[in-house]
N, C-alpha and C positions, 0 to 999 in steps of 0.2 A: 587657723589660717589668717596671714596677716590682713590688713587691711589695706588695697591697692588702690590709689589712685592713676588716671591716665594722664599724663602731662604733655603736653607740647613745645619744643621751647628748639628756638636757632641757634646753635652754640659754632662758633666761628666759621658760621657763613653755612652751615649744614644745617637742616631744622631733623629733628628726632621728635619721635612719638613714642613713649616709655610707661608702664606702670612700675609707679613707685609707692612703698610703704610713705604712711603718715609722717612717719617718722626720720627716714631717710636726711641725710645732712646734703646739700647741695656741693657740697666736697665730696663727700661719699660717694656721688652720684656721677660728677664728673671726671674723678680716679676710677674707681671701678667699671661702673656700665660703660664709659665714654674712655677709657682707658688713656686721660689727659693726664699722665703724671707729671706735669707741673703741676700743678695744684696740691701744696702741700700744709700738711698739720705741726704744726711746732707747738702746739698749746692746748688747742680748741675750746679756746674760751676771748676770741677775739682780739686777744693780746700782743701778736705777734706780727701777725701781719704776712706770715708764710704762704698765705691761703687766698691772698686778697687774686680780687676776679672782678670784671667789669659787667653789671648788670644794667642793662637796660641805658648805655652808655656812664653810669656811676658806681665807679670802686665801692666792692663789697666784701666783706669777710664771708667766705663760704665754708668756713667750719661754724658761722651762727644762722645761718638759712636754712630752711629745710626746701628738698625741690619742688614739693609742692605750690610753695611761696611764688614760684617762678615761673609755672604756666605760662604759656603765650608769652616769654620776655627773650629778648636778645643777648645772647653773655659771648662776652671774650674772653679768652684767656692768651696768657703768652705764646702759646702755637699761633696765636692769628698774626702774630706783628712781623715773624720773618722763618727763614730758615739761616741753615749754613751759610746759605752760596749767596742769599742776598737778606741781610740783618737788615732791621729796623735802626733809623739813627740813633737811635737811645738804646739797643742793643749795642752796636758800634761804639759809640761813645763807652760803654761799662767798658766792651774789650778792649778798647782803646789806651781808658784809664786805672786797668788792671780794678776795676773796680767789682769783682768777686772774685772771692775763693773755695771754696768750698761749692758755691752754686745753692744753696739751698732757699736763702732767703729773697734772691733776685729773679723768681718770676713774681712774685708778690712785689715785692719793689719796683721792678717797670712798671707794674699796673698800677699802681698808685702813683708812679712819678707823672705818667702818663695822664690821669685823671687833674692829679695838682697843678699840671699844666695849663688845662682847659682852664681853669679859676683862678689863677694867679701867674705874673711874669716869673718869680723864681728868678729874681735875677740877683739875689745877694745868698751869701754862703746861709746866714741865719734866717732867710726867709726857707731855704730848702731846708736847712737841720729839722726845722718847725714842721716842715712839712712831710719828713719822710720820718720824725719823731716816732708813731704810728705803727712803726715797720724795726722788727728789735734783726741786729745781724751780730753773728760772736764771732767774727771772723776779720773782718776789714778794718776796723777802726773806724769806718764809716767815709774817713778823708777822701778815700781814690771812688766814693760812691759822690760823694759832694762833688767835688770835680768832675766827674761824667756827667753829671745832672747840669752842671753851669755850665757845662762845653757842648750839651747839646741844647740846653734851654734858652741861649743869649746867639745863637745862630740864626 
């Protein structure tokens, strides 16, 4: 029988009460039990940046967390910032600036542009490349991703 712990934790604006394995990844936990598929794996080894999630208001990788970790913490993820009908400016801005394709690595990337925000103006091309460096995408080239990020960050 595994070993369950109770956890408690608010995850965009809902608070849940779970038992989870020791072991359990904080990705795991918010894919599966919480059935937030944004939250994705492209590595699980912290590399990628697919996965990233906002803990306790600071971007996290949640394929290197376990939910344990996270008791009692606040997490966002890209469900919290908008829908269809009304996008987040930094959602807007990506659609804006065709800046995904594929979709895969751009809930991890809002949430980390989002976070780089809070800490830094972002207001030159080579301060965001640095900043979203963190965050790998095979799809964009990155350019129409830089551009969304200077068209909402300098607003």
């Amino acid at each position: 029988m595994p070993d369950l712990h109770r956890i408690t934790v608010t995850v965009n604006g809902i608070q849940y009460e779970r038992d989870v394995e020791a072991r359990r990844l904080l990705g795991d936990f918010l894919r599966e039990d919480l059935e937030l598929k944004s939250v994705h794996f492209g590595c699980e080894h912290g590399v990628c940046g697919a996965c990233t999630i906002h803990l306790d208001g600071v971007s996290v990788r949640s394929c290197l967390t376990f939910a344990v970790q996270v008791d009692g913490a606040d997490i966002r993820t890209v469900e919290s910032l908008g829908d269809v009908d009304n996008l987040h400016p930094l959602q807007h801005a990506f659609r804006e600036h065709h800046a995904l394709q594929c979709g895969y690595c751009t809930p991890g990337m809002l949430m980390t542009v989002l976070d780089l925000k809070q800490k830094y103006a972002l207001a030159s091309d080579d301060e965001i490349r640095d900043g979203i460096s963190g965050n790998l995408c095979r799809c964009t080239g990155y350019q129409n991703i830089i551009s969304a990020v200077r068209d909402w960050a300098c607003k």
